[in-house]
N, C-alpha and C positions, 0 to 999 in steps of 0.2 A: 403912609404910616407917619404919625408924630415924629418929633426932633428925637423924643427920648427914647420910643420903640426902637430907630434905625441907629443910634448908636449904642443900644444895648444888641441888635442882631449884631453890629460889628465887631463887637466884644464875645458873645458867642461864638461867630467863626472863627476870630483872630482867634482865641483862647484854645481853641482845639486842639485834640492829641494828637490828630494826625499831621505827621508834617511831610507836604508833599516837596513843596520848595518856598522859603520866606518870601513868601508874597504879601503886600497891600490889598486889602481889599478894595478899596475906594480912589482907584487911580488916577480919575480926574481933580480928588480935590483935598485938599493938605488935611491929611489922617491926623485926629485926635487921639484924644489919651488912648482911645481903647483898641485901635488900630496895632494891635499887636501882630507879629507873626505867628502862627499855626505852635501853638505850646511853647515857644521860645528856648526849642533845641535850634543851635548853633546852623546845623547842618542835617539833611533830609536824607533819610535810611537809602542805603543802596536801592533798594528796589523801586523806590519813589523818586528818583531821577533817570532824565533822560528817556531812552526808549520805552521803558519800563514804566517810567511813571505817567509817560504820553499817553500809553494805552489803557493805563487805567483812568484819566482824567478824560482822554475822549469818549471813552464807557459813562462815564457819570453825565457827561454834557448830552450825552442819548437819551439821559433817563431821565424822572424824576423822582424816582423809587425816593419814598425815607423810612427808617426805621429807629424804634429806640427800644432800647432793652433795657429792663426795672432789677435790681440785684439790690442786697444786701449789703455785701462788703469787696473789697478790692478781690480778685482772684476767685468771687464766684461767677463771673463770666461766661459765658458759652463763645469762648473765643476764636475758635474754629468756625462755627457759626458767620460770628460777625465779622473775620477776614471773608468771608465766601461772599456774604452780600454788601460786602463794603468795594471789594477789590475783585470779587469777580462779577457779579451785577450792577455794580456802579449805583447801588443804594447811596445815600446820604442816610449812613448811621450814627448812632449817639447812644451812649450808655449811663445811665443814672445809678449810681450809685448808694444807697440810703445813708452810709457809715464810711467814715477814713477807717476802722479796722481800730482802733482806735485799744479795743480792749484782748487783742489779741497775742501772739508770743512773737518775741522776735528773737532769731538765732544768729543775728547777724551782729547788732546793737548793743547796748545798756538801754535805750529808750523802753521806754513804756508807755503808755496813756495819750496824754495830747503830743507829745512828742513822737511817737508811732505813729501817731495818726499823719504827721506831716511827712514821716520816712514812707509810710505809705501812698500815700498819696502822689510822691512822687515814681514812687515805684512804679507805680498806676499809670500813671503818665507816659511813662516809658515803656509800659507793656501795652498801651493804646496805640502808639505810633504804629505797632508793627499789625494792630487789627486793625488802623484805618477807620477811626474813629472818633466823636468829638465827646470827652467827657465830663460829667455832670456831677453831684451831691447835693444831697440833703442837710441841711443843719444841724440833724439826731446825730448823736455821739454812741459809738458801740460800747455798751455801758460789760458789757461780759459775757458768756454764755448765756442762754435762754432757753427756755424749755420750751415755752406756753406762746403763742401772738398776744393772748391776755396779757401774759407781764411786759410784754415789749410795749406792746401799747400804751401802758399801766405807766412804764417811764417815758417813753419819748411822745405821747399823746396823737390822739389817730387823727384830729384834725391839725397838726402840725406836719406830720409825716405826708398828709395827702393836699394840704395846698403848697408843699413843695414840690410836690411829684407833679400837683396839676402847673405850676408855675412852670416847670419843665417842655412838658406837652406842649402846651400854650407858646413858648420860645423857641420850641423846635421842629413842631408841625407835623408830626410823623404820620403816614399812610396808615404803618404795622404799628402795635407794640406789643413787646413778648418780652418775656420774665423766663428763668432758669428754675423756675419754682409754683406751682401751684397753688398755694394756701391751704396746701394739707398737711397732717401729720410725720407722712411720706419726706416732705423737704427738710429735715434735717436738725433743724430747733426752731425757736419764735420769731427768730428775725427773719430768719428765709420766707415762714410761711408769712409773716407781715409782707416781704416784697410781693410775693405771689398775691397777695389779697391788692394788693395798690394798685398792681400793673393792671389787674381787672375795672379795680371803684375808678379810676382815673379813667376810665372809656368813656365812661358816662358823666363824670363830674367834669372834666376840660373844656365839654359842649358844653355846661347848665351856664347860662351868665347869671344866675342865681347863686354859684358859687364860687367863692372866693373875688366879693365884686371888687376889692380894694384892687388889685390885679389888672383889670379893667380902667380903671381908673386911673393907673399908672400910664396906660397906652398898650394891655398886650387886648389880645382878643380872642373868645370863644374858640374851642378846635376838637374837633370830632374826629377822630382817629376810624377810620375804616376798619380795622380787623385788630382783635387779641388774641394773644396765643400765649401759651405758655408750654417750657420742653414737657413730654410723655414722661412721665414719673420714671424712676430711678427704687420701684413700690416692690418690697417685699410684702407679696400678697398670698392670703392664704386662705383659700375661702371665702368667707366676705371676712376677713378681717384684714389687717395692714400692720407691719410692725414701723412702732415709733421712734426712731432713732434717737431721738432727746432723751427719751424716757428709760427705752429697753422694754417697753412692754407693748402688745396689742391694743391696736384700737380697732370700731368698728371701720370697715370698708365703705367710707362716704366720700366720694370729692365732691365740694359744692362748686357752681359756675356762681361767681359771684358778680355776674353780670345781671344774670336773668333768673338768681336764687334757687332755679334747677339743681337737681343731687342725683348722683350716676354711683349706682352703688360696685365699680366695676375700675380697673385702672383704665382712665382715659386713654382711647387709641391715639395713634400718630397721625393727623391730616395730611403733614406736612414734613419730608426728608430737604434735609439741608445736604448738600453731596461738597462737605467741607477738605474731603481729601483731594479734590478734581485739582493736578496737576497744571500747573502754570509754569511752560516755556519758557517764557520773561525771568520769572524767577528762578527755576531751578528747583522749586521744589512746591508743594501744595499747598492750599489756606490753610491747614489743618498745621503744616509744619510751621508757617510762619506764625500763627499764630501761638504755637507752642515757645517758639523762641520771644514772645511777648507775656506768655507766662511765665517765661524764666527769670524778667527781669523782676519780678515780685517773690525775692529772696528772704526775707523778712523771717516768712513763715514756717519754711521746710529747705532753705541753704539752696534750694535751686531743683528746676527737674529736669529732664531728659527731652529731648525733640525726638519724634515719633519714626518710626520708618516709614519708608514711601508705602501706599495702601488705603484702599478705599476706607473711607469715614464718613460717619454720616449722625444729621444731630436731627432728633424727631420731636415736632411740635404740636400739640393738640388746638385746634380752632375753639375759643369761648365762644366769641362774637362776632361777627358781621353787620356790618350796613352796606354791603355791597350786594346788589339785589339777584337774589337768587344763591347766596353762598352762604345761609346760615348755618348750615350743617352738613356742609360735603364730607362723602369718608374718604373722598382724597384729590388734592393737590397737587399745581406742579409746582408750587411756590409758593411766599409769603401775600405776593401781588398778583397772583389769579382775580383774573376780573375786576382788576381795579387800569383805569386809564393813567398811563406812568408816561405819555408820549408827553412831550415838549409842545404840542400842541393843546394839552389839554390843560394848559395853563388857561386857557379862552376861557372853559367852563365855570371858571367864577365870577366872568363879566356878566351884565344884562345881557337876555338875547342882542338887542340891538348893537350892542360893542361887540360880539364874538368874531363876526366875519372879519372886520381891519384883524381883529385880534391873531386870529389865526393865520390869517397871512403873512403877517410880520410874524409870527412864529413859524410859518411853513419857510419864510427863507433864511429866519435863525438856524433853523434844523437841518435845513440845506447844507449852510457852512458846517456844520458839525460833522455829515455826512463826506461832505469834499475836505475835510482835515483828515478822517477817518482813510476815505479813498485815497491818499495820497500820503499818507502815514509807511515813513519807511525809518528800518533800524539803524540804517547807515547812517541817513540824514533827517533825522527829524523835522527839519527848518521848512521842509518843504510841503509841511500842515500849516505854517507859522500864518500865510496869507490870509487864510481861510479862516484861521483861529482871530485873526485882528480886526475881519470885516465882522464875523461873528459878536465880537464883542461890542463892535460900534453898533449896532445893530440892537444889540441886546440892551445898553444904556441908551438908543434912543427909545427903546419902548418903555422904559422904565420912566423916563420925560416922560413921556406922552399919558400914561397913565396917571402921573400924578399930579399932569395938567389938568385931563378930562374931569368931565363932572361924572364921578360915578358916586354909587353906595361905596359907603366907607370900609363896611366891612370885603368888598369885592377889591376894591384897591390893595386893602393890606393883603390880603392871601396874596392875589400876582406879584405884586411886587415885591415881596416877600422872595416866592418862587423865583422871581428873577434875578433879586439880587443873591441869592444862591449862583445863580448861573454864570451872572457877571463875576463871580468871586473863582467859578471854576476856568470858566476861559480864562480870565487872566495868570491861572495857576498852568495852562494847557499850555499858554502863550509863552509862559515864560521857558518852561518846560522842551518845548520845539525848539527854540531857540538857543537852550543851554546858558541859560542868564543865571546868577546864583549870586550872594550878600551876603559877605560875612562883617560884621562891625565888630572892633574889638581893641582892650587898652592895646597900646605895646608891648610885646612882650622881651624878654630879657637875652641875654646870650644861652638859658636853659632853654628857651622857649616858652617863657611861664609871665605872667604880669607879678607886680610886687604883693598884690593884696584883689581879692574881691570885692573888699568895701572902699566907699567915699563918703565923705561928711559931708554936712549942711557947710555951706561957705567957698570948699574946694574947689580947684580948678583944675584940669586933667583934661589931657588929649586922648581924641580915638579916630584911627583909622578904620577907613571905610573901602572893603578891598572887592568891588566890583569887575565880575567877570563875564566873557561873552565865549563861552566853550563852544559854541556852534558853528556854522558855517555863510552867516548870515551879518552883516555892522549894525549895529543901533547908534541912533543919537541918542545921550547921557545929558539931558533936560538940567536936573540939578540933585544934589545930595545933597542933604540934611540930617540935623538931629531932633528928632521933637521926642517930649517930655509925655509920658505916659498920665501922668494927674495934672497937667499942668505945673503952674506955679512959678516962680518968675527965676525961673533958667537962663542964664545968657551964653547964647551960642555963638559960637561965630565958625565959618565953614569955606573951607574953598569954594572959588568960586568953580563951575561944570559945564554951565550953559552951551550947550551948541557940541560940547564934546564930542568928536566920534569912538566910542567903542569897535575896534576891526573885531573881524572874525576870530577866534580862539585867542584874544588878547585880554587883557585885566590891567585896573589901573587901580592907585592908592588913593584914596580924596584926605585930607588931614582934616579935623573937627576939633574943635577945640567946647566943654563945657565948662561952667561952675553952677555946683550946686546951689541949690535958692537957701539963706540961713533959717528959715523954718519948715526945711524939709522935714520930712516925718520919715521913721524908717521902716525901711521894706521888712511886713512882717504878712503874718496869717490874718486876713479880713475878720477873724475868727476868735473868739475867744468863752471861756466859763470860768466862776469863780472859783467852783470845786470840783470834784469828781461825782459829787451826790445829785449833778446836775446832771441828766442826761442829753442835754443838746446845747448850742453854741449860742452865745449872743454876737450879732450880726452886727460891727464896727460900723461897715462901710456897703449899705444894701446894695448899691451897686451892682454885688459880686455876688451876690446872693445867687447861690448853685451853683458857681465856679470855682474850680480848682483852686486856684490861685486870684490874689490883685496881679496885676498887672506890672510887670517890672519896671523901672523906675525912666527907663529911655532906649527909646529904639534910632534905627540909622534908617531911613529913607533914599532911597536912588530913586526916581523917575527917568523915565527913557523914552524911545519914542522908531517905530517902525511901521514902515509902509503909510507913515500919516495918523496911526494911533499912539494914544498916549498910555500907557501904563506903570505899571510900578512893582517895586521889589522892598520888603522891609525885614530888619531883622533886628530884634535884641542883640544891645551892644553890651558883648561877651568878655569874658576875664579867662586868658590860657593859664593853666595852671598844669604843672608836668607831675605826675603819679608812678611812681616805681614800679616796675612789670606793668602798668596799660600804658604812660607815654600821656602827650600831652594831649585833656580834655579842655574845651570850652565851657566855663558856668557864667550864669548870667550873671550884670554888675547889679549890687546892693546897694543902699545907701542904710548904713547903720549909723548910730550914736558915735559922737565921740569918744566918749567912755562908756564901757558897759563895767557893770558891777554884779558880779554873782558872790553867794553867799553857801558856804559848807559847815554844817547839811544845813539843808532847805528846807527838812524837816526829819522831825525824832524826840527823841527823851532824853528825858537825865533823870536818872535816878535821886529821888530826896536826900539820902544821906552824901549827894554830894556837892559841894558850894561852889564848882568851878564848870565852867560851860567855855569847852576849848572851840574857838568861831572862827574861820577860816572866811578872807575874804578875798576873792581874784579881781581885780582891777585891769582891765583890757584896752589897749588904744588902738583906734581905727586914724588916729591924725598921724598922719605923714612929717615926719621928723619928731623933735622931741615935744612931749610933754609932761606937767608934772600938775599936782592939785594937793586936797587934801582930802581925808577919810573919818567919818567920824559915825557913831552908831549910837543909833536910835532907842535907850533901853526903857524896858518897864521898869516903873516907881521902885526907886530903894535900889537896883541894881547900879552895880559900875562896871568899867571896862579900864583891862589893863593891856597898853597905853591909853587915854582917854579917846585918843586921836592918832592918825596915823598921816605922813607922806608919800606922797607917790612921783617917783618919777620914771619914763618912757623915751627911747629914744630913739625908735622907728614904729611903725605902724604895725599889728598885728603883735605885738609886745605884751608880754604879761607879767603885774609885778602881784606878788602873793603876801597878802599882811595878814599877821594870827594875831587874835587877843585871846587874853583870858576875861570871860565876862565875869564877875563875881554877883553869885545868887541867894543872897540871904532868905530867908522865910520859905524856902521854895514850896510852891500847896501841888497840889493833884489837880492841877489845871494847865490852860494853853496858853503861853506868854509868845511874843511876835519880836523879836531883833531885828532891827532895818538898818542897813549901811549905808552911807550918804556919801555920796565920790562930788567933791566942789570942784568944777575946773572953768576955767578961763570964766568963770560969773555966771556960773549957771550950775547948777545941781542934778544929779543922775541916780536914781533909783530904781533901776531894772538893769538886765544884763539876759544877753542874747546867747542861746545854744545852739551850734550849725549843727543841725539833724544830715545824718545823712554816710556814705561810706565809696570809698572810692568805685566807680560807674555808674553809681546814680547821684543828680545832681546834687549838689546842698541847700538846705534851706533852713532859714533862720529859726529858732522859737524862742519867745520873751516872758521872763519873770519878774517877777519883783523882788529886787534885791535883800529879801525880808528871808529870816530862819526862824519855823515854826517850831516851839520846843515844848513838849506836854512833861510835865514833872511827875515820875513813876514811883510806886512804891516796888521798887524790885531789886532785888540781892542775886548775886552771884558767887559760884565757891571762887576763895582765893586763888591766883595765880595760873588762870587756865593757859594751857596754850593747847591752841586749836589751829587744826590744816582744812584747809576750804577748798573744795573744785570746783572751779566754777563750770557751770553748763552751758544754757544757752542766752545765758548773760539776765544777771539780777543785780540788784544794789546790796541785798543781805549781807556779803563781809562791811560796807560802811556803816552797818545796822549798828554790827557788833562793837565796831568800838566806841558807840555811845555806853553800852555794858563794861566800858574801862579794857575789853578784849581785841587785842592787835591781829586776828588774824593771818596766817600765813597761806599764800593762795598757790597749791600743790601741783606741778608739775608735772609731765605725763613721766616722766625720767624717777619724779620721785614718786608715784605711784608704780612704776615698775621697778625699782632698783633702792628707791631713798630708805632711811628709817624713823617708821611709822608710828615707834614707839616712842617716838619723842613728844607728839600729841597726845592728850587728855582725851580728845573729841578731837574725829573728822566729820566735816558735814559736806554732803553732795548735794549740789545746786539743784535747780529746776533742770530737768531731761539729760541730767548726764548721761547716764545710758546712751541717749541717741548721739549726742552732742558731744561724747568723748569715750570714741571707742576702745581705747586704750583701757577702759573700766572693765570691758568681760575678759580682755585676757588678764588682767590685774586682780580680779573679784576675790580670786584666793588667799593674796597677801590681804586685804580687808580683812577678810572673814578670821584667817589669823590674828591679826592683829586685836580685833574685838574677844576670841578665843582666850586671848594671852593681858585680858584687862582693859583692851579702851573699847570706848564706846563710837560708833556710827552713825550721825543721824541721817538718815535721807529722805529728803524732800521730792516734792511730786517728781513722778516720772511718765511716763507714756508705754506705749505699749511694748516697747524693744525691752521693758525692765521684764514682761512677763516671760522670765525664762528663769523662775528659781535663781536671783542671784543670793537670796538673803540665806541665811543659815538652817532655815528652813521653811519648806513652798509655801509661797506667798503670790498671789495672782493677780495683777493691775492691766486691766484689760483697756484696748486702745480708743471702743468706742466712748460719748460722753455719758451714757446708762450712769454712773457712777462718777458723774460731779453735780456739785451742790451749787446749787448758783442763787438762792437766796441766801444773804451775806445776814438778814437778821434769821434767819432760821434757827429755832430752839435747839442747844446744844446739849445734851443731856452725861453729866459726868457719871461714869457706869458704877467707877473707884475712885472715892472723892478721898479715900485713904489710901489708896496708893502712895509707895516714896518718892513717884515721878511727879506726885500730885500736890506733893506738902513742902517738899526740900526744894530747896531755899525761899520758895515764896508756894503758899497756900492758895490755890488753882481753884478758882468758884466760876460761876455762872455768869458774873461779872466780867469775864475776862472775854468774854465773847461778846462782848458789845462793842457798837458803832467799828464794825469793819464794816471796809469799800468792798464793794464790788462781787464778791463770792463766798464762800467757805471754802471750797478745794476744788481741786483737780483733782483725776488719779485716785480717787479710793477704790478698794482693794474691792475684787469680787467676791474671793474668798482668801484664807489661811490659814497654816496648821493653828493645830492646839497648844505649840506650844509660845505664840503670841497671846498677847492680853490685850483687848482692845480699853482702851481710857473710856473713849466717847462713841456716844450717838448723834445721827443729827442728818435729817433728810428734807428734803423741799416739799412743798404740798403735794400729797398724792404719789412722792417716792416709798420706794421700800426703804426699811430702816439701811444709815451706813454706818456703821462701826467700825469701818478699815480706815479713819482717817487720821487716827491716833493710836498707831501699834508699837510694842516693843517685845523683846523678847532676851532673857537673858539666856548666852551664850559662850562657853566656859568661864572665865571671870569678867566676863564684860558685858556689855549692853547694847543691843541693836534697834535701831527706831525707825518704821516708817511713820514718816509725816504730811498728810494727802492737801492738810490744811496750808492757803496760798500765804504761806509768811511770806514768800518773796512781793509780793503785794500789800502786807500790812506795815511790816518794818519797813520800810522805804516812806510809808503816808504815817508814820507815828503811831501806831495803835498801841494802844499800849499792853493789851493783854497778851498780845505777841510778845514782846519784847519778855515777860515775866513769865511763860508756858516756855520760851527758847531758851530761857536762862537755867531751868528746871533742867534741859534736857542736856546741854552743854555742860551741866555740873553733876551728870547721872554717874560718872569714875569714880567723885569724890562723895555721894550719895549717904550716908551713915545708915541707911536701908537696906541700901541694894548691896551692900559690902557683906562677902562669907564670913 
């Protein structure tokens, strides 16, 4: 393999979600940047140490099984599945992801958008550790629900989506690959049936070297995947027809193979049971369980779920494809690798005949060792595989010489070698394993247990201990310890000295490190970025990384060690203790941020024309250790000023925030989109962006970067005098910051005073996105509402899901859970039914206008049905929907007014649109109404 293929495979493994124990990949020779440990968690899951993790690492050193799996978005998974052939087959799995989830809900958060995308992403990470898995992504952006593959295509473009997916294939070489979705109507919206359709094109396009030659060219090479599958539909079928879950309606009964363009007018049978509930001793409980405690960590979406009871499980896959001769069409399997050669030896079969026999021999006594590690694998003492496991691996890097000595075809070299350095990457994981070897690097931390900050700056200088231990019952020599830089860059280290060390048995020793940052470091951000939302996929900073989780954090700790005469190694990202109230103290990896970050509030919104003052809030952050201080000044459009002109800041530890408000003054203001930029001057340099730690106590943090700039659209919009309004919030929006661009201060309502407070002190209460599910304290509350609206105020609420379908409104009203009834083209024609309505005229006059240029959707949650005594405003359906009318209801209600609202303000007011802002204002002044008044 090329320089640049073999340190992009090490970046691949290293970067993995699985972490069995921080190990080096490349233990003979000083790990570069990309030399990471296995996802850069601190420490390796219960189950993946020790005896535990022996026997599953001696399992994968058997095989050569791989698998990858094609999805959608974080948590469409079959992760049941892929704990059984990760951790009970000793598969080498990988999951592709298309989307960070990006456009999804989060009940956890305030995040939304690219910032979800990063919550997610980690979440992901963390619910991969526990399926034993390495995972992947596409560049496409989950732009929002989707009905059609057409329109997902339409935005994220089909040859974008499948030379990532084949880029994938091609870096990870997999025997299987299977998808959680077939490419029918059956999978649930567009983007599902997109993954289902890729997992298939990609069989056949990863072999074409006709496609995607650039790829090539870089150093990966051609790869023919042996078998596709995808799970047995999940198909309500009736007849020959199938119901559409996107839609709500039937379609005909067709699944296409989009391999071989054949159509089965029939749901696809099961080839293949996955027996994901099979009980594992070691563990304590089944793949099925643990994988469920890997979906728990992807909280984001639904606050968490439940781990299964002990009980057989089972996950059924239908066979597309075959190139394994004679399996094109079995009606059934014992497995995903029926009939394909997984043995260690059949690593030979991609040499010339002439090189098979050395070859196989030197694999007949690799497999040997693997065997006498296996045989001599006990729970009490691991160590007594360790011999076995150390001759193995010298063994395994001298084949890997020797092959890339030999004169062979180039493409037979890279497959073995390939294979082997897999192998070599798994012994030294087995090696370290038997032995009870483990690396944790990390600042000092405090008398709480916590370090002072998770960031460093360019320049800094900062110690890390390096706390190597040998739990087993075997000594190592402790060769040497180090720090090396993940990007490079001119780091200077300096490190005790180790050489010759002996490590005793169950003993641990501290090494001190001392770094300083290089002055042009860059900071640790998302390789990743778009200018807008209108974008559906990423531009790619640093291709490097291209399909990986994450860049690489900024510096890892290296041990090298040395038993029975082999040399190997142990690395781990060097960690920041940070102590969390009820969890105790967590490891997060160390940063390297700006010295000043600069954020700006809001980021973006309106200001109404009739007003001349734009109130700008700017937060000034230091990551520099002791004091600092600079200056502030903002960047306006022509004719404007700012009251101070300028502003000072001073700091006087690190993680410090000081908070400066202007008043900007806006003469002329027109019905356009003017840009404020904050400028932070420190120490001779200037800082125009500012960093958001995405993220919530148990899963890690990670940074996301803006530009210190406030996007403000100038509105024609009124509001009645003097409102005051109570807000609940659900499952977390920005909407009350919306409102007080409308001059309204929101009060954000308590569960105390939704049971107990008085209600009538509001004009208007408005209920968030899924209150209902998101605060339960609403249905035993629902009756003071409904009074309250009774006795003169008004209620607006915004989308809800399906826990609202229980009649809470004043009279039945039905929002049903499936997506049948969201609208997810955002320019879809909006038709006003009552363009004379008083909810339509007061205070601002409601047109057709008011429904342009939104992101991302028109609603959620419109209503299936409702009584007669609601008035629906609007129409407005996606192509080939039935009309929806429930997206804009109200109904008057003794003296008041009640509103459902299906349409996604919580999505437009936060991005500025402005027709939102001027329909919300309407409905928030519906008390004081000259209409709607007896």
């Amino acid at each position: 393999m090329t320089e640049r293929v073999t340190h992009r495979l090490c970046t691949l493994l290293a970067l993995s979600a699985v972490a069995l124990v921080p190990v080096c990949l490349c233990a003979q020779s000083v790990p570069d940047a990309q030399h990471q440990p296995d996802s850069a968690f601190a420490m390796p899951l219960p189950f993946d140490r020790g005896a535990a993790g022996l026997a599953q690492s001696l399992r994968k050193l058997s095989t050569r099984a791989s698998l990858l799996q094609i999805n959608a978005h974080p948590d469409d998974e079959d992760g049941p599945s892929l704990a059984y052939e990760s951790r009970g087959v000793g598969a080498e799995v990988s999951l592709l992801s298309l989307n960070r989830g990006e456009g999804g809900q989060n009940v956890m958060t305030s995040d939304f958008w690219d910032s979800l995308g990063i919550l997610r992403t980690q979440e992901h990470l963390a619910a991969n550790r526990y399926y034993g898995v390495h995972l992947y992504y596409t560049r496409v952006a989950d732009f929002g629900f989707s009905k059609t593959r057409e329109e997902t295509l339409k935005q994220w473009g089909h040859e974008r989506v499948l030379a990532d997916a084949v880029r994938v294939v091609r870096e990870t070489r997999p025997m299987v690959i299977t998808s959680v979705f077939a490419g029918n109507v059956s999978d649930g919206h567009g983007h599902h049936q997109t993954a289902g359709v890729t997992a298939q094109e990609v069989f056949n396009a990863a072999a074409d070297p006709k496609m995607f030659p650039e790829q090539l060219k870089e150093g990966l090479r051609p790869w023919a995947p042996s078998k596709v599958y995808a799970r047995a539909p999940f198909a309500r079928a009736s007849g020959k027809t199938v119901y559409d879950y996107a839609t709500g309606k039937t379609e005909p009964l067709l699944y296409r193979n989009y391999v071989t363009g054949a159509t089965m007018d029939s749901v696809p049978p099961a080839t293949v049971t996955v027996p994901s509930g099979t009980y594992n001793a070691l563990f304590g409980e089944s793949y099925a369980q643990v994988a469920r405690e890997g979906l728990n960590q992807q909280k984001s979406q639904n606050g968490g779920v439940p781990v299964p009871l002990p009980g057989p499980t089972l996950g059924s896959y239908h066979l597309y494809a075959s190139r394994v001769a004679g399996a094109s069409s079995p009606e059934k399997e014992r497995g995903f690798f029926d009939g394909i050669d997984t043995s260690l030896q059949g690593i030979a079969s991609y040499l010339p005949a002439a090189n098979q026999a050395d070859a196989k021999q030197k694999l007949n006594a690799i497999a040997a060792q693997v065997n006498e590690a296996t045989a001599m694998s006990d729970a009490n003492d691991p160590s007594k595989s360790a011999p076995a496991l150390a001759k193995g691996l010298d063994q395994t890097r001298a084949l890997i010489a020797s092959l890339k000595a030999a004169k062979l075809p180039d493409e037979s070299r890279y497959n073995a070698v390939f294979e082997l350095e897999v192998k070599e990457h798994q012994f030294e994981t087995a090696l370290a394993q038997s032995l009870g070897m483990s690396l944790v690097a990390s600042l000092p931390s405090g008398g709480r247990g916590e370090s002072s900050t998770q960031n460093v700056v360019a320049g800094e200088t900062f110690n890390v201990n390096v706390h190597v231990t040998d739990q087993g019952m075997t000594p190592v020599k402790i060769d040497s310890v180090r720090l090396v830089p993940a990007d490079g860059g001119d780091w200077k280290l300096n490190a005790d000295k180790a050489a010759g060390d002996i490590l005793a048995a169950g003993d641990a020793k501290d090494f001190s490190q001392q770094a300083t940052v290089p002055a042009d470091a860059k900071p640790t951000a998302p390789y990743f970025s778009r200018p807008n939302l209108e974008q559906s996929y990423y531009d790619i900073q640093d291709p490097r990384y291209l399909t990986l989780p994450t860049a690489p954090y900024p510096l890892q700790a290296v041990a090298e060690y040395t038993f029975n005469g082999t040399h190997a190694s142990l690395a781990g990202v060097v960690q920041t203790p940070h102590r969390y109230n009820g969890i105790g103290t967590v490891y997060e990896p160390l940063l390297v941020a700006p010295a000043i970050s600069v954020t700006v509030s809001p980021a973006s919104g309106i200001l109404p024309l009739n007003d001349t003052m734009l109130p700008l809030q700017v937060t000034v952050h230091s990551s520099v250790k002791g004091a600092a201080q600079g200056k502030l000044e903002l960047k306006l459009p022509e004719g404007w000023s700012a009251e101070p002109a300028s502003a000072s800041f001073r700091t006087m530890r690190a993680d410090e925030d000081v908070v400066l408000k202007f008043r900007v003054h806006t003469p002329g203001l027109q019905q356009k989109t003017y840009r404020v930029t904050a400028i932070a001057d420190y120490n001779g340099k200037q800082y125009t962006q500012g960093f958001t730690t995405i993220g919530y106590p148990g899963i890690r943090p990670y940074p996301r970067y803006a530009p210190s700039t406030s996007r403000v659209t100038g509105v024609d919009v009124k509001v009645a005098p003097s409102l005051r309004v109570g807000y609940v919030m659900g499952s977390g929006d920005e909407v009350p910051e919306s409102l007080r661009e409308l001059g309204i201060d929101p009060v954000l309502l308590t569960d105390a005073d939704l049971q107990r407070g008085d209600l009538s002190a509001y004009d208007c209460i408005v209920l968030g996105v899924r209150t209902y599910t998101a605060r339960p304290v609403l249905r035993s509350a629902n009756n003071r509402l409904l009074d309250y609206v009774r006795n003169g105020g008004t209620v607006v609420v915004q989308y809800q899901s399906g826990e609202f379908d229980h009649d809470y409104g004043p009279y039945p009203i039905s929002v049903p859970g499936d997506q049948a009834h969201t609208v997810v083209e955002e320019d879809a024609k909006v038709t006003i039914l009552h363009p004379d309505d008083p909810l339509m005229t007061w205070p601002n006059h409601i047109g057709a206008a008011d429904f342009d240029n939104w992101v991302e959707e028109r609603g959620h949650g419109f209503t299936r049905s409702f009584a007669p005594e609601y008035k629906a405003l609007t129409e407005v359906h996606d192509t080939d929907q039935d009309p929806q009318q429930g997206g804009l209801l109200y109904a008057r209600y003794g003296k008041g007014t009640y509103v459902y609202l299906a349409y996604a303000f919580f999505r437009e007011m936060p991005e500025g649109v402005p027709g939102s802002f001027r329909i919300m204002a309407n409905l928030l002044s519906a008390g004081k109404n000259p209409g709607l008044a007896h």
